[in-house]
N, C-alpha and C positions, 0 to 999 in steps of 0.2 A: 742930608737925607733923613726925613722923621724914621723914629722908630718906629719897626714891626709890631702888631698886636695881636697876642691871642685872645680869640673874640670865643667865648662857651655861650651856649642860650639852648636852654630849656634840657637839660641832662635829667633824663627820665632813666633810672632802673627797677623792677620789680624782679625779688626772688622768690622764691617758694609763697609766693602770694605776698611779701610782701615790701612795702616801696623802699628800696635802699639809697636810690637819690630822687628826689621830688624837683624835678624844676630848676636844677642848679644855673646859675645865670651870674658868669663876674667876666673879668678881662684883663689881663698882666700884659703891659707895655714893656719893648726895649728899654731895657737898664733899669725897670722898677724890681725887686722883692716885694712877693705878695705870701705873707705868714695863713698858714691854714692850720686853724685850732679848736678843737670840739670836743665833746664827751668822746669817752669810748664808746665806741659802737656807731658814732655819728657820720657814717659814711667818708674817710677823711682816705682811705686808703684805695675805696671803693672808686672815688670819683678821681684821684690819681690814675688809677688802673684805666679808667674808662677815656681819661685824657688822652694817653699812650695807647691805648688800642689793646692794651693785654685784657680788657674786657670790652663788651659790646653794649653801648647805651640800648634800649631800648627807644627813646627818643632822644630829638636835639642834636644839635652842632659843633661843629669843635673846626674852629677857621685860624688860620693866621696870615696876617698880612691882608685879611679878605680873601680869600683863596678857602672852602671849606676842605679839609683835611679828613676824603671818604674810604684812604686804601692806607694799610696797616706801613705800606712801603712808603708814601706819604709821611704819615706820620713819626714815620723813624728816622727821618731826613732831617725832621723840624725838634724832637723830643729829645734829648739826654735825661733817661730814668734812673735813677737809683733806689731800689726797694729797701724797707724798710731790715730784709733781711740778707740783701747784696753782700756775699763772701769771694774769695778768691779760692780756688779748688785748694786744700788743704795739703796735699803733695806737693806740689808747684810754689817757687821759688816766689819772691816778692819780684825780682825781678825779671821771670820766666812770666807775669801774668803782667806785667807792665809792658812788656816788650808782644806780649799778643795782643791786648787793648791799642797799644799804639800802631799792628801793624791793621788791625781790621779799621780801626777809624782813618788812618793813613796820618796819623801826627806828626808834625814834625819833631825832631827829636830834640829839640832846643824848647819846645815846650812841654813836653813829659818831663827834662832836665826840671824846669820852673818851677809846674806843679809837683814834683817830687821834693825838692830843695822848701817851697813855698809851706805846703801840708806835710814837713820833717817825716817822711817817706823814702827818702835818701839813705839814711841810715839802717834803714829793714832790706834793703834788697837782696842783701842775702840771706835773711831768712827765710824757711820757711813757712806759707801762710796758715798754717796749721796750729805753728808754735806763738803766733802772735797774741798780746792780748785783745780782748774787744776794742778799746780807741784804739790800736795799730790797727787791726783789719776794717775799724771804721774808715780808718784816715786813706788805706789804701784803697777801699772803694770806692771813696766820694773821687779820689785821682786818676782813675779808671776811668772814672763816668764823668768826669772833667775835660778828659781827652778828645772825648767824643767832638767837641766842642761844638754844640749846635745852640742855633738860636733861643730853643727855650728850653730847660732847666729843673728839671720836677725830682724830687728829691724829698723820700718820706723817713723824717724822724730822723735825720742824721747827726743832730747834735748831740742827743741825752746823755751818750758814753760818754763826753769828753772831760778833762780837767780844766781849771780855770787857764790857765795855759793854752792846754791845746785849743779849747773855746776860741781864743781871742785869735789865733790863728788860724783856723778854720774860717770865721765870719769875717776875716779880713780878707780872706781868700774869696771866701761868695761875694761881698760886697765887690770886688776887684771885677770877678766875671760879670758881674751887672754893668758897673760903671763901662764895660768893654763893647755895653749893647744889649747882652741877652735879658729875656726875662725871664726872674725865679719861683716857682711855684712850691714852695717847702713847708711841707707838715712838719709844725713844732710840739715838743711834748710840754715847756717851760713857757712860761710866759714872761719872763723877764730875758729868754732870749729871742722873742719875735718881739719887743719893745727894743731890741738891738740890734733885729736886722731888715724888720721889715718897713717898707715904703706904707702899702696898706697891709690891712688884716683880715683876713674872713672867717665870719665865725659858721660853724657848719653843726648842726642837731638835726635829729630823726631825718637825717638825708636833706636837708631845706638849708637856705644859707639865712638866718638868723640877721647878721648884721655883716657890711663889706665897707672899709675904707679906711680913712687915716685914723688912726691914735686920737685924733682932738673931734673928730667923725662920730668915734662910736662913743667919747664921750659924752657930745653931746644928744645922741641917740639913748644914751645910759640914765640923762639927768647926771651927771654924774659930776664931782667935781674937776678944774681943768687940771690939775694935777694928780689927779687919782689913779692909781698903777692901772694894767691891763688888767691882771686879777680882778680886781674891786669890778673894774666894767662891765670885764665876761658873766660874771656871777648877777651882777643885775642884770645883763639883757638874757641869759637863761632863764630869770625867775618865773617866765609867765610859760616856759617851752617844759615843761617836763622832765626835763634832761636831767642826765646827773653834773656837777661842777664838771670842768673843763679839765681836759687830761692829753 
């Protein structure tokens, strides 16, 4: 069976008068990661938000599989979000907020075992989430919103806390959920880790998507040489947008 696709076209937002997404237009297939990376302020949070329904486009589409996705109930069927500021309530136990993610999504429990064992989440459950450092309370919420386990994947800035360690664990875990089918949509804050885990890349300024696609893509979109990091790329195809360097 071909993979599912999320198909966006034409993601229009205006706020206080002014356009916070212009026009966004890309598409993340079954088992691809698609890295999403922009200045601050470049709508990267925004257009997450509007993906999952926690905001309301002003125009445009949000489909998958072909099917346009117009009810928030829709949407939560097809979407696992993890926000950029996703915690576990600070009272509650590591493994008291494990055991409520698993029973709302109805997990089974040999996969909560996986992901916990998988993202070293194992070891905290009896703490509690209060007392954790940021990569622990990172790692338990990226396992939370793992559980859910739905077809597509949208997850803002979940790497930046980690160690080189925890890193390599982590994007061997994401990589694992793609390869299983889903598709990822993850705002990175590094550029040397969306050259690590994404299939394409999209680059996103003053709300407008700048440039979309493989590593040797926006290359050669950049002029750019064919071994030149992500950095060097993002930085020349900002040069002509205004924007500040990519963050």
């Amino acid at each position: 069976m071909a993979a599912l696709t999320l198909a966006v076209e034409g993601l229009s937002l205006r706020r206080n008068g002014r356009l916070v997404l212009d026009g966004v237009t890309f598409e993340a297939a079954g088992g691809e990661v698609v890295a999403l990376i922009g200045p601050n302020g470049a709508g990267k949070t925004t257009l997450l938000e509007c993906l999952t329904g926690l905001q309301r486009a002003d125009r445009g589409t949000v489909a998958f599989g072909g099917a346009a996705l117009t009810s928030l109930a829709g949407r939560s069927a097809v979407f696992a979000y993890m926000p950029d500021d996703a915690e576990a309530p600070a009272e509650l136990t590591v493994r008291e907020w494990m055991a409520f993610a698993a029973r709302v999504h109805r997990t089974p429990a040999a996969k909560v075992r996986q992901l916990s064992e998988r993202l070293r989440v194992a070891p905290l459950l009896g703490a509690r989430a209060g007392d954790l450092s940021r990569g622990e309370r990172r790692r338990v919420a990226l396992c939370t919103t793992l559980c859910a386990e739905r077809p597509v994947v949208v997850l803002d800035e979940p790497l930046g806390v980690f160690d080189p360690r925890q890193l390599r664990d982590v994007l061997a875990v994401l990589q694992g959920v793609a390869a299983a089918g889903a598709a990822l949509v993850v705002s990175v804050h590094q550029m040397s880790d969306a050259e690590k885990i994404a299939d394409r890349v999209m680059l996103l300024a003053a709300g407008r998507v700048v440039a979309f696609g493989s590593l040797p893509q926006l290359r050669a979109q950049a002029s750019a040489a064919p071994d030149a990091p992500l950095e060097a790329v993002f930085l020349a195809l900002l040069g002509g947008t205004g924007a500040d360097a990519p963050a």
